[in-house]
C-alpha positions in Angstrom: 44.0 -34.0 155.6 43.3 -30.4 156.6 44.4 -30.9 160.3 47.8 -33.0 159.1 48.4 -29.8 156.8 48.2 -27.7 159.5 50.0 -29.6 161.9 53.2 -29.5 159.3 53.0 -25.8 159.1 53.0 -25.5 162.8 55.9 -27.8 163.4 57.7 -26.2 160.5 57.4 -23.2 162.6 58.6 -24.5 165.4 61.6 -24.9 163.6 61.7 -21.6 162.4 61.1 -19.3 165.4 63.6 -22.2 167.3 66.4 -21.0 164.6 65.2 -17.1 164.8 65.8 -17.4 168.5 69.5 -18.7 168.3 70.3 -16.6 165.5 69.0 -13.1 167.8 70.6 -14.8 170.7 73.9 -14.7 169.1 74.5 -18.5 169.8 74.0 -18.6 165.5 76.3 -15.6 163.9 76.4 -14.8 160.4 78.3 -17.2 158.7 77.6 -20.1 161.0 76.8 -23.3 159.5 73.4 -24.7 160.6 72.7 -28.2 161.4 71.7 -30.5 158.3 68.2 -31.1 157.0 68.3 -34.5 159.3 69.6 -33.2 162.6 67.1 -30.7 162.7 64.2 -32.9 162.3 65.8 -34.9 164.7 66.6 -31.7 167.2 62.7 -30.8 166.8 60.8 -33.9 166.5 59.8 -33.4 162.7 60.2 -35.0 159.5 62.9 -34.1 157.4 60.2 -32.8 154.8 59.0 -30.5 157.6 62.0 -29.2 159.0 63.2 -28.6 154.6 60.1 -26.0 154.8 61.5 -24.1 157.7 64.9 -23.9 156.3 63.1 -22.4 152.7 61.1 -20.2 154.3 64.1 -18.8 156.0 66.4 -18.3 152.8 63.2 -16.8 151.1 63.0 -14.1 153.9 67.2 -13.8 153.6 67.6 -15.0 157.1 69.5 -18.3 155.8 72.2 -18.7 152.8 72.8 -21.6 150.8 71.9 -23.9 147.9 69.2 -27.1 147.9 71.2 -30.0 148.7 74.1 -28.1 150.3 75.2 -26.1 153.0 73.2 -23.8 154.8 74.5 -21.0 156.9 72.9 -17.8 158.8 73.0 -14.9 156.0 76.0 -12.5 156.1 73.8 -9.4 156.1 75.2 -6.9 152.7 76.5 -3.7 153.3 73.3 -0.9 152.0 74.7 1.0 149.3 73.9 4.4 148.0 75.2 5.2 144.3 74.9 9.0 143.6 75.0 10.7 140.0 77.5 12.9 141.8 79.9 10.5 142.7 81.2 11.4 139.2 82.1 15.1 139.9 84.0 13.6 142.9 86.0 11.3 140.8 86.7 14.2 138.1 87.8 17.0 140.2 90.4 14.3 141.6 92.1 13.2 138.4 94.8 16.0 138.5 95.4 15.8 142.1 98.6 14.2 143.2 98.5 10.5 143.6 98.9 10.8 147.2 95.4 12.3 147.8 94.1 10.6 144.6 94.3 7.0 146.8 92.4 8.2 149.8 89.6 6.9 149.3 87.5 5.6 146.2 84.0 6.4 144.9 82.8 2.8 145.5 84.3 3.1 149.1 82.2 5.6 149.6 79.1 4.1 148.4 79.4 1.1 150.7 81.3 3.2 153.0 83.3 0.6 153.5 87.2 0.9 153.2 89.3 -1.7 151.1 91.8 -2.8 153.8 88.3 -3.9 155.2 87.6 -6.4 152.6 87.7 -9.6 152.6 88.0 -10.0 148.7 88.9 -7.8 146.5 89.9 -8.8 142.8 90.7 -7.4 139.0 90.3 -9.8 136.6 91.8 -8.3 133.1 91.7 -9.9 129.7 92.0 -9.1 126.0 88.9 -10.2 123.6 86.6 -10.0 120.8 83.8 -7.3 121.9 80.2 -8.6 122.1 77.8 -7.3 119.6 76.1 -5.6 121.9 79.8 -3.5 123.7 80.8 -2.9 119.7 77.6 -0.9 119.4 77.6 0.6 122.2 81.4 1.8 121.9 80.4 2.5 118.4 83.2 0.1 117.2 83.9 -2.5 114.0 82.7 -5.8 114.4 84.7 -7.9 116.2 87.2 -5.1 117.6 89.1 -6.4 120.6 88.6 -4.5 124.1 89.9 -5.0 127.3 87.4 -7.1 129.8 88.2 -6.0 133.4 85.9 -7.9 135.6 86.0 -6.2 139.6 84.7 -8.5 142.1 84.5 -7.8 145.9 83.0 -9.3 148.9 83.2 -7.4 152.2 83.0 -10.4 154.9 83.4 -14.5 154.4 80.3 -16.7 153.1 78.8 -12.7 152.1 77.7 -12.7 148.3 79.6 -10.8 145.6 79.3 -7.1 144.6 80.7 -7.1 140.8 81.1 -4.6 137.8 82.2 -5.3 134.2 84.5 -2.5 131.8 85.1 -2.9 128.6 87.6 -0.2 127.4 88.9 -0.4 123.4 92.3 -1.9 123.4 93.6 0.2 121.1 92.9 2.8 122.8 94.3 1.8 126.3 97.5 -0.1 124.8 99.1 3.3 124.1 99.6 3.3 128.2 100.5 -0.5 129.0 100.5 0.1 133.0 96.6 -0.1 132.2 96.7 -3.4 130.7 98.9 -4.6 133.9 95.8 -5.9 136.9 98.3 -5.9 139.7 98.0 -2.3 139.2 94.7 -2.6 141.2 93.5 -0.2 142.9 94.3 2.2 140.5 94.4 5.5 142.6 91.8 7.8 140.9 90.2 5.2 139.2 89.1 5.0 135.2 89.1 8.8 134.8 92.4 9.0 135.4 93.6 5.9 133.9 92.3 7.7 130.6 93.7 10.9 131.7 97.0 9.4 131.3 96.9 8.6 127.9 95.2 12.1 126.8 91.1 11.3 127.3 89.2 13.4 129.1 85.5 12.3 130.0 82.9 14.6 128.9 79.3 13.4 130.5 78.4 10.1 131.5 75.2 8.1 130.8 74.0 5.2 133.1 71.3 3.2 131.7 69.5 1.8 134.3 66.7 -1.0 133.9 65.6 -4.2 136.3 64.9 -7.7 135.6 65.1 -11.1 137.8 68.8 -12.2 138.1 69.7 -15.2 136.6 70.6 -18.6 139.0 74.2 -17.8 138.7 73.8 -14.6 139.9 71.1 -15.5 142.5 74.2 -17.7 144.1 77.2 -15.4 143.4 75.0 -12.5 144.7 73.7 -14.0 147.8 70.0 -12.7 146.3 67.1 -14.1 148.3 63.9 -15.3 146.4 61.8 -12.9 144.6 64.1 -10.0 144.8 65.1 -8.4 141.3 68.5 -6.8 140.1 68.9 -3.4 139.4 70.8 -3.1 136.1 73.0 -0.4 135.0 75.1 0.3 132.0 77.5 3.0 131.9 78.9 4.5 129.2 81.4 7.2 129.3 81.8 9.6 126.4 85.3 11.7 125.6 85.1 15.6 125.0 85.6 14.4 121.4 81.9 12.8 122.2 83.5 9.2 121.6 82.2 6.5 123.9 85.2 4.9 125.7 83.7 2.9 128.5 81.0 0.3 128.5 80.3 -0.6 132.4 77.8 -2.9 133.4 76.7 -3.0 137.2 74.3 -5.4 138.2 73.0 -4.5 141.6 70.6 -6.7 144.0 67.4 -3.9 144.8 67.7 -5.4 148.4 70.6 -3.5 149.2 71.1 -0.6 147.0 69.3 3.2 147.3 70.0 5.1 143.2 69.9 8.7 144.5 69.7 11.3 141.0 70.8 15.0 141.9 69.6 17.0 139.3 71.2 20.6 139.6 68.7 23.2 137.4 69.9 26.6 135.6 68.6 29.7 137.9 66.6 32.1 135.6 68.5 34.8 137.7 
């Protein structure tokens, strides 16, 4: 029993260093389909349970995409991202710039350093609705009070997995200016500071609340997140110079490609 267990393993990683080799080879790219469960039991002499293992072990190391039962392709690699606590200066000092130097470039460009003609999906999804409990206490609002839900989803390359943030903004607050209610508007040069600039808010400080937990199995599939690896979590919430909360942002982020880098400027005694 001991030898036929070991024999399996070895076969299964046969398979394995036979897919590593095409995939380093460039004869697999990222994106590629590779061959079903069958063929490459077939291909390598193995059963199909043996040739399943290989094909796990793979998508548990992130070489290999794809759900159980499906499709499997080589793993778009994801674009390392570094979010800074500065990046908020940056997006302040621009707000009363002219628009033409406002749509440069982005804060989340930057991060990913990756410019938007470059992606390969980019989308606002707005809508209108009852806040959750939890966005009504945190935007210290009545029960029930409607915000507006802007849902941004991007994904630099084809078959690559999702990069996504959530706002919720109060919509009486952002209905005085209805260009912000409009998503074709999207990318809005200067981004949420000045969308609030241009109906009198100014932001004040910002507080990102940031905590980790295992993503959920929609997320593990949307995200492209390989097994074991945990989501970085943060909520951000934006508060007025009238110390009003205006923004609730949530920004899940996959640990295996991000770096959080804190700045902390201190007062000189002299």
């Amino acid at each position: 029993m001991i030898k036929a267990t070991r024999g399996a393993a070895g076969s299964a990683q046969k398979v394995v260093s036979a897919l590593l080799a095409q995939i380093e080879s460039g004869t697999l790219r990222p994106g590629d389909q590779v061959p079903t469960i069958a063929a490459l039991a077939e291909e390598y002499g193995v059963n199909k349970n043996t040739a399943s293992k290989a094909v796990v072990s793979l998508k548990a190391t992130g070489v290999l995409s794809g759900l159980a039962g499906g499709n499997t392709w080589v793993r778009v690699p994801p674009p390392h991202t570094k979010r800074q606590n500065t990046r908020y200066h940056v997006e302040k000092s621009a707000v009363q710039l002219p628009e033409s130097e406002r749509s440069v470039a982005g804060t989340s460009e930057g991060d990913s350093g990756i410019p938007l003609q470059h992606l390969h999906d980019d989308r606002a999804d707005y809508a209108v609705i009852k806040a959750p409990p939890e966005i009504c206490d945190a935007l210290a609002l009545p029960s029930e009070t409607r915000v507006l839900r802007r849902t941004y989803t991007r994904r630099h390359a084809q078959k690559a997995g999702a990069s996504r943030s959530i706002s919720y903004l109060p919509y009486d607050l952002v209905s005085a200016n209805p260009d912000l209610l409009d998503p074709t508007r999207e990318p809005w040069p200067g981004g949420t500071m000045h969308q609030l600039y241009t109906i009198g808010v100014e932001l004040d400080r910002i507080v990102d609340h940031v905590t980790a937990g295992m993503p959920t199995t929609e997320e593990i599939q949307d995200f492209d997140i390989p097994a074991g690896v945990p989501l970085m979590r943060i909520r951000k919430v934006s508060y007025s110079t009238e110390d009003r909360p205006v923004e609730v942002t949530d920004i899940p982020l996959p640990a295996d490609r991000i770096e959080l880098i804190y700045t902390t400027q201190l007062e000189r005694w002299t």
